[in-house]
Every structure is written in C-alpha cells, then in structure tokens.
C-alpha positions in Angstrom: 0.0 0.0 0.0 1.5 3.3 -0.9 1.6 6.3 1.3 -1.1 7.9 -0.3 -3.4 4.7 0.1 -2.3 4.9 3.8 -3.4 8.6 4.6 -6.6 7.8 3.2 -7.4 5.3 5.9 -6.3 7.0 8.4 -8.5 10.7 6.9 -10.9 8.2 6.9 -10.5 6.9 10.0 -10.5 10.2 12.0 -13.9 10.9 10.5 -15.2 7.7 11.2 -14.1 8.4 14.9 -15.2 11.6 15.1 -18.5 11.2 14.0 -18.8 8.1 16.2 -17.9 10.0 19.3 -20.3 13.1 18.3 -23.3 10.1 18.4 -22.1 8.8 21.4 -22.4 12.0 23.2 -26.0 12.8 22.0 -27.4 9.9 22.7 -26.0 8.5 25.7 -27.8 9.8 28.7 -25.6 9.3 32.2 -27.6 6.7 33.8 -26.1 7.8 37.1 -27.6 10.4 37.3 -31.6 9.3 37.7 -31.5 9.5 41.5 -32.9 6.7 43.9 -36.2 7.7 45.8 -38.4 5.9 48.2 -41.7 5.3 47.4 -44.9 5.3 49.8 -47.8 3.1 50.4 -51.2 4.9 49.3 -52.2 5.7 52.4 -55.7 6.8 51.5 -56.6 3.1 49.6 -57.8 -0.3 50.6 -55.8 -1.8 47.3 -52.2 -3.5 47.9 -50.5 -1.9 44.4 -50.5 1.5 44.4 -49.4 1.1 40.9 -53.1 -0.4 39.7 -54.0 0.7 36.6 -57.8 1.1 35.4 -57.8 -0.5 32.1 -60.3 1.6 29.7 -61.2 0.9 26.2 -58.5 2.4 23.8 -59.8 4.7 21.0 -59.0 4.2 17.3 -55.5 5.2 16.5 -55.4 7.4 13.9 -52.2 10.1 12.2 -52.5 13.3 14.1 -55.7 14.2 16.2 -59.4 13.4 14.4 -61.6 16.2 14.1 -63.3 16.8 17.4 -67.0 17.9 17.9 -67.8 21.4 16.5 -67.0 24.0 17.9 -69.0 26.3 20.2 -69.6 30.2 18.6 -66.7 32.4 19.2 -64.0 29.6 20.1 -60.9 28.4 18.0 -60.0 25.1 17.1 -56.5 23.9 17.2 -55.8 19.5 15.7 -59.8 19.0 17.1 -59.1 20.5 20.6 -60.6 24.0 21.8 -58.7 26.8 23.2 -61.6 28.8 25.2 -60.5 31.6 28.3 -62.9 30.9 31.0 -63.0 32.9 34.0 -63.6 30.7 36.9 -63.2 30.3 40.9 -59.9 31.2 42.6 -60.2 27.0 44.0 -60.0 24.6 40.9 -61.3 21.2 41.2 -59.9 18.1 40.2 -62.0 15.6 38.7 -62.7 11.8 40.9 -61.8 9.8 38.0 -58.7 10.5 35.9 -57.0 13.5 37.7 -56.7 16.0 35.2 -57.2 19.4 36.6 -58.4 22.7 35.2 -55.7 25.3 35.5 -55.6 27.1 32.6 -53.2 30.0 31.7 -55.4 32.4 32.8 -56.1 31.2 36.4 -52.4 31.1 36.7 -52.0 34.8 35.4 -53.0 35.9 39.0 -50.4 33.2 41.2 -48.6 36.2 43.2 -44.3 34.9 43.4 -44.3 33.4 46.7 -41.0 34.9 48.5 -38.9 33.9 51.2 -40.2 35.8 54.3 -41.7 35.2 57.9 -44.1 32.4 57.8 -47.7 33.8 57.8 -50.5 32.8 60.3 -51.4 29.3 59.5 -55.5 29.2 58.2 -58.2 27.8 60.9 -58.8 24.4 61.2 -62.5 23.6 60.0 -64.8 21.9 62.8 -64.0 18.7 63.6 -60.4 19.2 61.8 -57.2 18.0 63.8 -54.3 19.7 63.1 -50.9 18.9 62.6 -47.3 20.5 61.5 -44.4 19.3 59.8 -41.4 20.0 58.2 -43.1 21.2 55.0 -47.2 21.1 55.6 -49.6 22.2 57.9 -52.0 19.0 57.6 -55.8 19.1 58.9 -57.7 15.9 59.0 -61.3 15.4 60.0 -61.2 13.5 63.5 -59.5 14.0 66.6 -55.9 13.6 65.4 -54.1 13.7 62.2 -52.9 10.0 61.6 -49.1 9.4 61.7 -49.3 7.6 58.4 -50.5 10.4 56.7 -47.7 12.9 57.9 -45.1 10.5 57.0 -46.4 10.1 53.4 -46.8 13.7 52.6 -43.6 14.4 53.6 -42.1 11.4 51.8 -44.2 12.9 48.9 -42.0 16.4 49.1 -39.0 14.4 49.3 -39.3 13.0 46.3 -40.9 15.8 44.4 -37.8 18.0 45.3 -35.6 15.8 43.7 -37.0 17.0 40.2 -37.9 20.3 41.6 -35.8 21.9 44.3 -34.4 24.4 42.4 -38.0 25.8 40.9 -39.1 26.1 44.8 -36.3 27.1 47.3 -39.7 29.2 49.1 -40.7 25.4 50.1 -38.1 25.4 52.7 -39.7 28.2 54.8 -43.3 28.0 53.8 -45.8 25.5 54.2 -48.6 23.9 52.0 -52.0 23.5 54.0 -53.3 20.2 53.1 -57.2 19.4 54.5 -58.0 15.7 54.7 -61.6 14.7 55.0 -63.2 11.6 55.7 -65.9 11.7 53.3 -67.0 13.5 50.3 -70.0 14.9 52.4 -67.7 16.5 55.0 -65.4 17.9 51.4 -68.4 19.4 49.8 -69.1 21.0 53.1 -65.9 23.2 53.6 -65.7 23.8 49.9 -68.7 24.1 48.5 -67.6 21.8 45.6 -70.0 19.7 43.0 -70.6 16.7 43.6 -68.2 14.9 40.4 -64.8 17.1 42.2 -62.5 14.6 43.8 -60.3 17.6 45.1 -59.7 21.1 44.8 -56.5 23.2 45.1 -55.9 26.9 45.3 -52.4 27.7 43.9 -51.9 31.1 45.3 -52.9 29.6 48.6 -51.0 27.2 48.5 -54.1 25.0 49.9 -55.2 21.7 48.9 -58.9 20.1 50.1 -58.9 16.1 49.3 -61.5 13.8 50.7 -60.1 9.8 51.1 -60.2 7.9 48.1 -58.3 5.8 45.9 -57.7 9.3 43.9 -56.5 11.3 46.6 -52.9 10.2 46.6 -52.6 10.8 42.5 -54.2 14.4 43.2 -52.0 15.1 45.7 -48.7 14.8 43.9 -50.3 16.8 41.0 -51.2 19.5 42.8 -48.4 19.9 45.1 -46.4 19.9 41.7 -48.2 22.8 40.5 -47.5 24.5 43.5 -43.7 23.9 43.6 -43.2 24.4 39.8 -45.5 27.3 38.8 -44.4 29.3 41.9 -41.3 29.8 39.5 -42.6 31.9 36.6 -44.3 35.1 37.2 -48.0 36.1 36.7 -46.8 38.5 33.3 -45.2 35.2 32.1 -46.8 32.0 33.6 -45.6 28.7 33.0 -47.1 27.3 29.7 -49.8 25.0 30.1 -48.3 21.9 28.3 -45.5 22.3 30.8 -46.9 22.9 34.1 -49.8 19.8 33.2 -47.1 17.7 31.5 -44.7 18.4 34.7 -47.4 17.7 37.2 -48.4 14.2 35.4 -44.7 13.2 35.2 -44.8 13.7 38.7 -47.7 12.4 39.5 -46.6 9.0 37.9 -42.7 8.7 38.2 -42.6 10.1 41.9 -46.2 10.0 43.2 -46.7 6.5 42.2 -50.0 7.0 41.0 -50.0 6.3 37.2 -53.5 7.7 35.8 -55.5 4.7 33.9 -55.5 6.4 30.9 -51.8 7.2 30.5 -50.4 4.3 29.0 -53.2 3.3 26.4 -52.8 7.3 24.7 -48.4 6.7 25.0 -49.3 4.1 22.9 -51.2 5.8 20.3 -48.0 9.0 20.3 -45.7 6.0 19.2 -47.9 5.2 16.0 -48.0 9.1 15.3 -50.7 10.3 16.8 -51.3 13.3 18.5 -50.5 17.5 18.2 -47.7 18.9 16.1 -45.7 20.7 18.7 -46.3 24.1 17.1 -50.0 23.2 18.2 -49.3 22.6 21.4 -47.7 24.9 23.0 -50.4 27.7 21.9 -53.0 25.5 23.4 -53.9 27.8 26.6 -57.0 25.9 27.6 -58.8 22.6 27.7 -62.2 23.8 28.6 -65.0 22.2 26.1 -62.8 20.0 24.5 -63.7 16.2 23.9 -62.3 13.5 26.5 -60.2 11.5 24.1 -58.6 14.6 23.0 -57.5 16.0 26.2 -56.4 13.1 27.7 -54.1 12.6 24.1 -53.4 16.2 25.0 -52.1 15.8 28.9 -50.2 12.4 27.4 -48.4 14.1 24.8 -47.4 17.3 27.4 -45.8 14.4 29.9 -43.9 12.4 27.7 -42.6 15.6 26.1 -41.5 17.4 30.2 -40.6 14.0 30.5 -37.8 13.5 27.8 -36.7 17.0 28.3 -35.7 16.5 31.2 -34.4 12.7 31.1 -32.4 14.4 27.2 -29.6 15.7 29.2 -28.0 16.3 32.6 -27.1 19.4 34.5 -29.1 22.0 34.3 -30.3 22.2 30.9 -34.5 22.2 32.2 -33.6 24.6 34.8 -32.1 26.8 31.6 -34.8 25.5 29.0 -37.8 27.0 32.0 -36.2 30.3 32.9 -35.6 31.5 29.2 -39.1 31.1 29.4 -40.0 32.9 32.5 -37.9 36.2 31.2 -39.9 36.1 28.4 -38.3 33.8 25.4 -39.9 32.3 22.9 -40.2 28.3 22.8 -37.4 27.7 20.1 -35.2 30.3 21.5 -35.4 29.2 24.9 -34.8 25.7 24.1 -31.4 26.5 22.0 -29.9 28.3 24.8 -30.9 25.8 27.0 -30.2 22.4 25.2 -27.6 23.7 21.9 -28.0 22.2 18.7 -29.8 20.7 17.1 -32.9 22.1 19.2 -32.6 25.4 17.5 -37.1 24.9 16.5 -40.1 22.9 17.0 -39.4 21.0 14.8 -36.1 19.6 15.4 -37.4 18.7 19.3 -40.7 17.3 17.3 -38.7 15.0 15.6 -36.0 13.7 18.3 -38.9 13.1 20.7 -40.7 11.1 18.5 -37.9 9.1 17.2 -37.1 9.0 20.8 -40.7 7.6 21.6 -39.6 4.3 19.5 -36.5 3.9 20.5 -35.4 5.5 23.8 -31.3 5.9 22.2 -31.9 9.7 22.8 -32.8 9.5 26.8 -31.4 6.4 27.0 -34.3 5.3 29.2 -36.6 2.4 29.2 -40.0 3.1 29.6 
C-alpha cells in the first residue's frame, strides 16, 4: 500500500471516529444520574399496588388528532381540541376519576411569586379538623388527630418531588402547603362548597389543597403539590405554559407520586404510532375547557412524555435553563437553543428527536 493509500485510511478513519464520538455524546444519557427515591404506600386506599391501573377501552388510532366535535360560537380550534379563556373560581377542582385538573393559563396569570419571608399565620382548622405541622405542611384531617401515616407520606411525597424540583421552589423550605383531609366527600363538599363529580380542589396562590379519602387522593395530591412547587417559578406576566406545568405535574404524578392515571399508557401508545399534536399546536393551546375527553387526555399524554424526555435528554441543568428563558420572556425555540444547543434550535427539530425517541429510547437512553 503506498503512502497515499495509507493517509486515506487513516482521513478516513479520524472521520469515522469523530462522527462516532459526536453520536455517542447525543445519545447516551448518564444513567447515574436518575436519583434513587423511596416510594410510599397509598395511604388513602384499601388496594395493595398503588401502581393499579384502570384498564379503559383504547380509542381508534389514527395520524395526528381526528376532528373533534364542533366547535361552540366564538372559540378556536386547534388539531380537534378548543382553546376557550374561561373565567372561573380562585379553587380549581380536580376531577374523581382521571386526575386532570383545570388550570388554565389564565387562572395562573394571578399566582402572586411566593417569596422567602416570615411564615404567615397558618389558616383555621375547619370543625371537627385536627391539626398537625411538619417540616413542610400544615396538615388538617377530620377527626381527633391527624394519623401518623399520613404525615409520614406527605412528607415522603415532598421528598421525592424535590428531587426534580428543588431548584423551581427554594420558598418550600420556609413555607408551608396546608393540606385538608376529609373523611368523606359529604364533610369535602361541606368546607368547599364543591359539585358533587370534584375529587379535590386546590388553590395555587394559597398554597391550599382540600382532598377527601379515596383511591384518587394520593394521584391528586402529587399533582397539585407539583403545580404548586413548579409554577411558583414563573411570574403572573409570564406563567408557565400549560403543556409544561400539566405535563410536569403528570410526570410527577406517575414517576414520583406512584399514582399512574388509567389512561396514560393506552394514549403513550397511540403517540408512538404518530398520533397526537404537532408541537407548534401545542404549545399555543392555553385551555382545555369544552374539548372532547379522548382529546384532552391525548393532549395531557403528549405534554408528559414531552416534560418527560426534556428532562431525562440531558443532565445538568439544561430544564432549569430551558424554564427560565421562558420565565424572562423567550420564545419556545429560543429558549430551548440556549438551553439544550443544537440541534434544538425549532419545534421541529425537538418534534422529531422526541418522536424518534418515543420508538426507540437511544436519545434519553431510558426504558419506559
């Protein structure tokens, strides 16, 4: 072989090399850095697995979202789901079956920044409420004492929702949630004056939580407390976007609350085959109100598995980044450049990693 044969291999070689170790580095995620956490019993359920999972009938998978039902005078339609401002009540409920709450972009608008200052007085226990403190709640529960197993779980609830979100609540060392625990629905409606479908209600600028005891309450509670912590961080000029705060909430709902809604996996199914919103869809989508059932529960498991692989893509602090651009006012694609590099520099570069990631997992390098 001449020399000229031989510097060919070797320019070829280098390139080969260098395009292997460019791969290597997108794809390979540093296992060691998923953290170990503990994981409760449900305290508030009869059932052994609090990883049961109500199996529903899955809809018909189809490219992209199907035409929903027509739309109401005066709304806009965005891939068959309805973006509608609705004024409501300062408490939003949380549905009994399926935990999807209704905080739109508007009721977050008026979330004041919590800062770090002298505790305020703590709010009155209801009649017939115990009350109890801890390290991070002030918890009320209807009877004469607030059960031990209950403290321990919420507080092994915060634990492992600050591993994800410590540095979007530093307030949550100083100030408390107020969590109210009733026995039954009846006593629930009572204080809150809630319908009777409402399996919990939260007030974010409260920081308050009502839950009655049911094989929901644990799932609610880890979604709610998740709003709290997380869209504390943004600002009422600049909330936190709606696929983010819902698809944060879920994802902690399921990976650190232990309380996997029944109609998560069946719609993570359907996004593998292609279905749901185009990203440039989603993230304009500022309410769910009056949209179809199928559709927002595609809707909630697209916005999970998205906050989900943005923050499993890389380590560091890279969400942390990707959420403040956002805060101070930066659009989507701008926000996720500075925060992630290349080649998430639009929509559609993160719409296509994500879903190839879906398929495969080589991007986060985690098994679902």
């Amino acid at each position: 072989m001449d020399i000229l044969s031989k510097l060919r291999v070797v320019f070829w070689g280098l390139v080969i090399g260098l395009w292997g170790l460019f791969m290597y580095q997108y794809i390979n995620e540093d296992m060691s850095s998923l953290k170990k956490f503990h994981v409760a019993a449900n305290p508030f359920t009869g059932k052994p697995d609090p990883l049961a999972i109500v199996k529903r009938t899955a809809g018909p998978v189809t490219p992209y979202l199907p035409p929903g039902p027509e739309p109401q005078a005066g709304t806009t339609t965005i891939q068959g789901s309805l973006i509608k401002p609705i004024a409501g009540p300062e408490i939003k409920d949380v549905a009994e079956l399926g935990m999807m709450p209704e905080h739109s972009l508007k009721d977050k608008a008026g979330i004041p920044a919590i800062q770090d200052s002298a505790e305020e007085p703590y709010p009155e226990a209801p009649k017939g409420f115990a009350t109890k403190v801890t390290r991070h709640f002030v918890i009320y529960e209807e009877g004469p004492q607030v059960s031990k197993e209950i403290a321990d779980t919420v507080e092994t609830l915060h634990g492992n929702i600050m591993l994800d979100l410590i540095a979007f609540s530093p307030w949550s060392r100083e100030k408390k949630v107020y969590i109210f625990f009733a026995q039954t629905q009846g006593t629930y409606r009572r204080i809150t004056g809630r319908p009777e479908w409402s399996g919990g209600a939260a007030s974010l600028s409260e920081r308050k939580i009502y839950l009655y005891k049911s094989d929901e309450a644990f799932g609610i509670l880890a979604h709610e407390l998740t709003h709290i912590y997380f869209d504390s961080f943004f600002t009422p000029s600049t909330p936190s976007p709606l696929w983010l705060s819902e698809g944060i909430a879920t994802y902690i709902q399921s990976e650190r609350g232990y309380s996997t809604p029944g109609w998560l996996k069946e719609n993570l199914k359907r996004l593998e085959t292609g279905s749901g919103f185009k990203l440039t869809d989603l993230v304009r989508i500022e309410d769910l109100q009056g949209a179809d059932e199928d559709n927002v529960r595609l809707w909630y498991a697209q916005a999970y598995s998205l906050a989900r692989f943005l923050m499993r893509m890389k380590t560091g602090e890279s969400f942390y980044l990707f959420c403040k651009g956002l805060r101070d006012g930066a659009p989507v694609a701008q926000a996720l450049y500075r925060a992630y590099g290349m080649p998430y520099n639009k929509l559609s570069s993160l719409e296509y990693a994500w879903r190839y990631d879906l398929k495969t997992g080589k991007i986060s390098a985690v098994n679902r």
